[in-house]
C-alpha positions as CSV (number, residue, x, y, z in Angstrom):
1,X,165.0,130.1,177.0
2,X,167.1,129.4,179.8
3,X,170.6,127.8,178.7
4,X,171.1,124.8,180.9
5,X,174.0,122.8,182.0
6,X,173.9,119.3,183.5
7,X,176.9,118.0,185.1
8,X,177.3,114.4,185.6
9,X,178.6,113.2,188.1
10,X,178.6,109.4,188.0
11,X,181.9,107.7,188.0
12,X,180.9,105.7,185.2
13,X,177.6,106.0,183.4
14,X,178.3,103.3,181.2
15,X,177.6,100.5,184.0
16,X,174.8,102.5,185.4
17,X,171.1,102.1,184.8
18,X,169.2,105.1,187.0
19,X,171.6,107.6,186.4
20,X,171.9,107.1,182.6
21,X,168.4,106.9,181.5
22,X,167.7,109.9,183.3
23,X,170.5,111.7,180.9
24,X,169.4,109.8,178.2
25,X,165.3,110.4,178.8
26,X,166.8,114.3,179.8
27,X,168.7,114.6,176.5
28,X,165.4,113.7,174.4
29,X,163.2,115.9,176.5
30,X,165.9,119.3,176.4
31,X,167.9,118.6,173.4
32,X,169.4,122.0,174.0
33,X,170.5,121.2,177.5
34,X,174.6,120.6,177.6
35,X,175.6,117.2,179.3
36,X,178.7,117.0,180.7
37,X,180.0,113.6,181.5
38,X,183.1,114.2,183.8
39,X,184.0,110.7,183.8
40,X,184.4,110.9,180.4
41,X,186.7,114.3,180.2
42,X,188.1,113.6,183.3
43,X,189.1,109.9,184.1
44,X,192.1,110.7,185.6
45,X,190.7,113.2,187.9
46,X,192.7,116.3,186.4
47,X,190.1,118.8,185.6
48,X,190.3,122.0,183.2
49,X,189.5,124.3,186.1
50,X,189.1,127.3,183.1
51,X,186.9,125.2,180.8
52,X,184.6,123.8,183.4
53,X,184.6,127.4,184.4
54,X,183.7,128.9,181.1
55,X,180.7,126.0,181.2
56,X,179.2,127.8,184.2
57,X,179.1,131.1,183.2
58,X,177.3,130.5,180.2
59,X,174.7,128.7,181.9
60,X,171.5,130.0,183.2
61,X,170.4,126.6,185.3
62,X,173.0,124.3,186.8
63,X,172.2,120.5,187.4
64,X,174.0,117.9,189.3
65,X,173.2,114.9,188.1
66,X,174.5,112.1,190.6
67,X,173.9,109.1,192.2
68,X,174.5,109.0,196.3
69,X,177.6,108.0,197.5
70,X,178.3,107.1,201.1
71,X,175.7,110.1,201.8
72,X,177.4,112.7,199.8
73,X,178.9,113.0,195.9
74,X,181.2,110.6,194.1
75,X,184.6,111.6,194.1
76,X,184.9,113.1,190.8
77,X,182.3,115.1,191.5
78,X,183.6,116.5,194.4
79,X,186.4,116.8,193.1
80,X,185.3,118.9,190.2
81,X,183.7,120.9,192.9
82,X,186.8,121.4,194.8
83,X,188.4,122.4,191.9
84,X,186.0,124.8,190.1
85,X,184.5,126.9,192.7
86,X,187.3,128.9,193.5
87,X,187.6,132.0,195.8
88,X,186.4,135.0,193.5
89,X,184.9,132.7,190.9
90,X,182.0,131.1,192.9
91,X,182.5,133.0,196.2
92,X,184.3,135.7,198.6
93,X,183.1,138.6,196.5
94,X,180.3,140.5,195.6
95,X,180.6,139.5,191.7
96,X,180.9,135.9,192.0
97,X,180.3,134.4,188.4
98,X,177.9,132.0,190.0
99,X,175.3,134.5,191.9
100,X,171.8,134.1,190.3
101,X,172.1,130.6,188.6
102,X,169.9,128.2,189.7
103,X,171.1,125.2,191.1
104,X,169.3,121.9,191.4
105,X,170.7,118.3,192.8
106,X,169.3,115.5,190.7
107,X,170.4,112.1,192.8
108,X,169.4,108.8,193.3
109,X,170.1,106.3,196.2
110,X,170.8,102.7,196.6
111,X,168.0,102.5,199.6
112,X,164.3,103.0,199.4
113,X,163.0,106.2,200.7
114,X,161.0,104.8,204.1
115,X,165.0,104.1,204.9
116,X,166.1,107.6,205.4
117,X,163.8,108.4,208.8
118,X,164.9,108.2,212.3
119,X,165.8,105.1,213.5
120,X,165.5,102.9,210.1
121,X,168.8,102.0,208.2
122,X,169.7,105.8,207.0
123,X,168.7,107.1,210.9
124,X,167.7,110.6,209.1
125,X,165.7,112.2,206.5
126,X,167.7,112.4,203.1
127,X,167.1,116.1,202.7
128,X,169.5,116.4,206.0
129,X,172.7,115.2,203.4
130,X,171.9,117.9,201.7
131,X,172.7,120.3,203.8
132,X,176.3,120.9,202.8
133,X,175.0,121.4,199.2
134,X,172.6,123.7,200.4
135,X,174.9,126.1,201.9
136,X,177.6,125.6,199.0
137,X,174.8,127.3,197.3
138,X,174.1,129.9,199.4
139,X,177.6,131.2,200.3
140,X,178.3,130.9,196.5
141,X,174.7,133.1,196.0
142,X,173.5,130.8,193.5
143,X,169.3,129.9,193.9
144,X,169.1,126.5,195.7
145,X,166.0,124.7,193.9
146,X,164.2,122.0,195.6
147,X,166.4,118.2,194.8
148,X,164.8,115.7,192.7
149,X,165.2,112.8,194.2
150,X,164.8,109.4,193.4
151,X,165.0,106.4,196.1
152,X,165.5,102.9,195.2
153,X,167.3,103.3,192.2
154,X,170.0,100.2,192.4
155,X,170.0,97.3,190.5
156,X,172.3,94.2,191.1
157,X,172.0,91.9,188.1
158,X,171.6,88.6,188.9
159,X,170.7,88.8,192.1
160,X,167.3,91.2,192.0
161,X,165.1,89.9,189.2
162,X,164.5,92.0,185.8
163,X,161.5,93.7,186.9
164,X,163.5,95.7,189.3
165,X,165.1,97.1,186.3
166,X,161.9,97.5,184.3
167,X,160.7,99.9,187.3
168,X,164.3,101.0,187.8
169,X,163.8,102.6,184.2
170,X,160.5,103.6,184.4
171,X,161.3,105.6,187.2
172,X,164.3,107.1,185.7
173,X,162.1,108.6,183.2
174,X,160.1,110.0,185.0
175,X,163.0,111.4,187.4
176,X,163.9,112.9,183.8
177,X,160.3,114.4,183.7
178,X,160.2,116.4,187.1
179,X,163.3,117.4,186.1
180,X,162.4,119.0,183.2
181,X,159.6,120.5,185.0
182,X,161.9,122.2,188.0
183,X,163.8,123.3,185.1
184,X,161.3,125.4,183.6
């Protein structure tokens, strides 16, 4: 079995509601599956390059779990990024420690999906964002699998009624589902 490791990257999964019933519906469904909450280790932004490191050898199947922000990843997750995948650890040589892993973007938007086309509110298709992730794979040699993606995902309380939420959730778990699925 494949040893997976899911790295969130929501800046604070306490207040969310997409982002952590996926994690929680994802824990249930692969109990085995490590989840790292980085706003948790790292609220102050300072992240144990060698540890976070260490995480991504061991793993087999590497998952971004994160919600969209501003078209790209929260800060802390970038920032983790910035930080981890150093020259010679996740690229620049021909034994990178990353070459072979699968990686696969779990993400969710504040916008429905019929927003992100040409000439609506997002003015392209989503999977154009991605791009940069895409090719963070590649030059890093890891195996880009396809994003699950979830659209519509935001809930404002008090101001959207409570069956948003109920479908919110709903939909989270089954994000959780095809997750589990890509992962194999």
């Amino acid at each position: 079995m494949s040893k997976v490791l899911v790295i969130s990257g929501h800046p604070s999964l306490e207040h969310s509601h997409a982002n952590k019933a996926i994690l929680e519906e994802l824990q249930k469904l692969l109990p085995n599956a490590e989840i790292s909450r980085l706003d948790v280790l790292y609220p102050d932004f300072k992240i144990n390059v060698a540890a976070e490191q260490e995480k991504l050898e061991k793993a087999d199947v590497i998952v971004w779990q994160f919600p969209v922000n501003w078209y790209s990843l929260p800060a802390l997750l970038k920032k983790w990024l910035d930080d981890v995948f150093t020259y010679g650890f996740a690229y620049g040589t021909d034994d990178t420690k990353l070459k072979g892993k699968k990686l696969i973007l779990s993400c969710t938007t504040g916008s429905p999906e019929e927003s992100y086309q040409y000439g609506q509110a997002q003015n392209y298709p989503f999977t154009d964002f991605l791009n940069t992730h895409r090719q963070t794979a590649n030059l890093c040699k890891m195996d880009f699998q396809e994003p699950i993606i979830s659209y519509g995902m935001m809930y404002m309380e008090g101001v959207m009624p409570t069956e948003v939420l109920t479908s919110i959730q709903e939909r989270a778990k089954a994000h959780a589902k095809k997750l589990v699925e890509r992962i194999g």
